[in-house]
ZAMARGU-4260 file (C-alpha; in steps of 0.2 Angstrom, whole numbers, plus 5000, padded with zeros to 4 digits):
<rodrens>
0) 5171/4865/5042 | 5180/4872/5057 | 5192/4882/5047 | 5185/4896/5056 | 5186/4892/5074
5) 5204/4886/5070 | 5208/4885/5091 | 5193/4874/5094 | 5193/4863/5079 | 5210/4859/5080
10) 5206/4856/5099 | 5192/4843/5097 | 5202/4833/5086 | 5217/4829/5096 | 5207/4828/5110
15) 5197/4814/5099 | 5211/4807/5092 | 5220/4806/5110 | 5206/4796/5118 | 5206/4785/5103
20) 5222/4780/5109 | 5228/4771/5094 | 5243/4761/5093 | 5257/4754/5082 | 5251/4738/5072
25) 5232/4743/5072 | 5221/4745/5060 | 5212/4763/5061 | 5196/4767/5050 | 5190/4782/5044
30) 5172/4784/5039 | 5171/4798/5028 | 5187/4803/5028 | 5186/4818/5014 | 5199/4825/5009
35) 5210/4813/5018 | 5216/4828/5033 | 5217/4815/5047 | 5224/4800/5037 | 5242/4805/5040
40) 5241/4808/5060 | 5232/4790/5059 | 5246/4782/5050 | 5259/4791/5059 | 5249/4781/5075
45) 5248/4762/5068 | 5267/4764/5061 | 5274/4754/5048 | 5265/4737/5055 | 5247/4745/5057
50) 5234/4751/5044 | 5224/4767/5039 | 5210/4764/5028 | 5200/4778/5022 | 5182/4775/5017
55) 5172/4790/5004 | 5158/4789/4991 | 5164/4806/4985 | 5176/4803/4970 | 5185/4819/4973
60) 5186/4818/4988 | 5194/4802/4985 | 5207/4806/4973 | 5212/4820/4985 | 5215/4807/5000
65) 5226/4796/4988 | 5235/4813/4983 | 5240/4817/5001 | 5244/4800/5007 | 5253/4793/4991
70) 5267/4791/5001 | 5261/4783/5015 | 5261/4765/5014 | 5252/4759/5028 | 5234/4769/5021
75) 5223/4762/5009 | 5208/4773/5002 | 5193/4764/4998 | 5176/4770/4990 | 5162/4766/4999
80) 5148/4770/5008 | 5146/4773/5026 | 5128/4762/5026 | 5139/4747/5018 | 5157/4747/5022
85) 5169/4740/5012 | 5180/4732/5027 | 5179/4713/5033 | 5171/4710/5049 | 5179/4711/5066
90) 5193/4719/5058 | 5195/4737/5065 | 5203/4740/5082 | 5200/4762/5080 | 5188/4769/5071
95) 5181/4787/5069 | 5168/4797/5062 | 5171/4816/5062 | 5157/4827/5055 | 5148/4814/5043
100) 5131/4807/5053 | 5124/4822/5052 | 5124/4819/5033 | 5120/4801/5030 | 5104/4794/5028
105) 5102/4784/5043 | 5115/4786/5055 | 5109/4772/5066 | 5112/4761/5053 | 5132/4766/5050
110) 5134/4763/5069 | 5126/4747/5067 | 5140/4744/5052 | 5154/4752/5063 | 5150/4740/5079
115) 5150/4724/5065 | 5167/4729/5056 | 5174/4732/5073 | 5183/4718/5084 | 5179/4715/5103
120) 5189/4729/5113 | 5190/4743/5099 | 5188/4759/5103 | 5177/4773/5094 | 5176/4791/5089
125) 5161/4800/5086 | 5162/4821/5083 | 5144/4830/5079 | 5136/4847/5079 | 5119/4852/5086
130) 5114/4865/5076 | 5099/4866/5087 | 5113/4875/5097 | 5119/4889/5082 | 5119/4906/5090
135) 5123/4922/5076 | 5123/4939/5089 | 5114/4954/5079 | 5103/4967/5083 | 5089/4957/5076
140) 5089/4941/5087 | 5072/4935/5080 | 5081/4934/5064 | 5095/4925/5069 | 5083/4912/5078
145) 5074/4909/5062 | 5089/4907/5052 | 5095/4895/5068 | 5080/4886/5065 | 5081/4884/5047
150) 5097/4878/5046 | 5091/4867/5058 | 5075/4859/5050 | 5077/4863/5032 | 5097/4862/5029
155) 5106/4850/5038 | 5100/4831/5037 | 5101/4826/5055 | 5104/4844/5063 | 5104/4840/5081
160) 5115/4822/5080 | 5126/4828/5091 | 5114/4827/5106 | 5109/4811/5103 | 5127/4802/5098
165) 5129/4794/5116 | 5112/4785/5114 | 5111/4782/5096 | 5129/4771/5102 | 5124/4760/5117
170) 5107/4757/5103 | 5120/4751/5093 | 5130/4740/5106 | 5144/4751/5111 | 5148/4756/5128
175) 5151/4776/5130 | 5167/4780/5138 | 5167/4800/5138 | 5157/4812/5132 | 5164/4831/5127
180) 5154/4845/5123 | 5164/4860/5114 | 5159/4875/5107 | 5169/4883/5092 | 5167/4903/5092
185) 5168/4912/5076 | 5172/4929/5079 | 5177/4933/5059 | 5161/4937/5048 | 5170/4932/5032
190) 5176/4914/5041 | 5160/4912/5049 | 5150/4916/5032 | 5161/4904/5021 | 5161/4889/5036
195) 5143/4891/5041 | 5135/4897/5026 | 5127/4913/5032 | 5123/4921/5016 | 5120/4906/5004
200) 5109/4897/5018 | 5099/4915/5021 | 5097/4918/5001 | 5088/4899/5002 | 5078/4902/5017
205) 5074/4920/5007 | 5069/4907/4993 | 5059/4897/5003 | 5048/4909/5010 | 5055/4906/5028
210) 5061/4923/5032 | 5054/4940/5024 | 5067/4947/5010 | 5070/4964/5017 | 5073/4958/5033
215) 5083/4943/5030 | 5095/4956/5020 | 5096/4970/5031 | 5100/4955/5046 | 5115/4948/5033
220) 5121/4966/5029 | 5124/4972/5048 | 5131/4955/5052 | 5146/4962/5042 | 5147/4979/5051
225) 5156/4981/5068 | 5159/4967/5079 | 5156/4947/5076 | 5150/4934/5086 | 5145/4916/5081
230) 5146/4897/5090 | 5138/4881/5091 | 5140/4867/5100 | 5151/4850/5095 | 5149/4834/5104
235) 5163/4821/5104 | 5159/4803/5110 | 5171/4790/5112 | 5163/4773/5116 | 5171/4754/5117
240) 5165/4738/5106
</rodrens>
């Protein structure tokens, strides 16, 4: 997703991935590990004694992972989801989630899962938006609010999880040891468009009867024209079992 803001995205990662401070001979979860982009980083962490396992429901997604870490024998890919982790308990000494609470259905719940699987004195990574936080520069800023605020109550499960990561993990049982706040900035329409879903979210909210056609048009048209500006905010969390 942050494609776009290339800088920032690759920023908050090793930043996450740095406090997560994961060693040789562990074993390192990823809860929704797509594609299976950080798996290598993670293996190349526990070494040849440690393991990587990589959890998706999404079977391409899936058969991707295994495709990029076929060679590494330290990562295992398992299908499974998030509310019900296929992993023993009180096995995981690092675990992250990067990008997937905001989809699930209850992300309480997949902490609650993350604290059981998790052994006393594991560290965890949490990385979220707020889209409450989406800010798209045009002439026409009452359009771009109402398009913030569509994305926020009509597209994204659980738009403003980024806010409330810290709380929604001591409820869960972990103690907070830092809290980040960064803020990608998009200053390329076609990258923002493609990574934010400018157009395709706008033709919905057209759709929908959220924002008058004409103007929702004319607002998408001049986003292209002249010079570019988008952000939002991302909040890392990384708290202790």
């Amino acid at each position: 997703m942050l494609r776009a803001a290339a800088g920032a995205g690759r920023d908050y990662k090793r930043e996450l991935m740095d406090l997560l401070d994961v060693q040789p001979g562990q074993t390192a979860l990823d809860v929704g590990c797509g594609p299976g982009a950080d798996l290598p980083e993670l293996a190349e962490r526990v070494g040849v004694s440690g393991t990587v396992i990589g959890v998706d429901r999404d079977p391409a997604m899936l058969t991707e992972a295994r495709r990029r870490t076929r060679d590494l024998s330290a990562v295992e890919i398992r299908e499974g989801d998030a509310h019900c982790l296929p992993v023993m308990p009180g096995s995981v000494d690092r675990a992250k989630i990067d990008r997937v609470l905001m989809h699930v259905a209850e992300p309480v719940d997949v902490l609650a899962q993350l604290h059981s699987v998790t052994r006393p004195g594991a560290l965890i990574g949490l990385a979220e938006p707020d889209w409450d936080t989406l800010t798209v520069d045009a002439e026409d800023l009452g359009t771009s609010r109402a398009f913030t605020r569509y994305t926020t109550s009509e597209v994204v499960r659980h738009a403003t999880i980024g806010r409330s990561l810290a709380r929604h993990a001591e409820q869960a049982g972990f103690t907070v040891e830092t809290v980040i706040a960064t803020t990608p900035v998009f200053l390329d329409f076609q990258d923002a468009d493609h990574t934010l879903g400018l157009g395709r979210n706008m033709q919905q909210a057209i759709q929908d009867g959220h924002i008058d056609e004409e103007r929702g048009r004319r607002w998408f048209t001049s986003l292209s024209e002249g010079t570019f500006f988008a952000s939002f905010m991302l909040v890392s969390v990384v708290c202790s079992r």
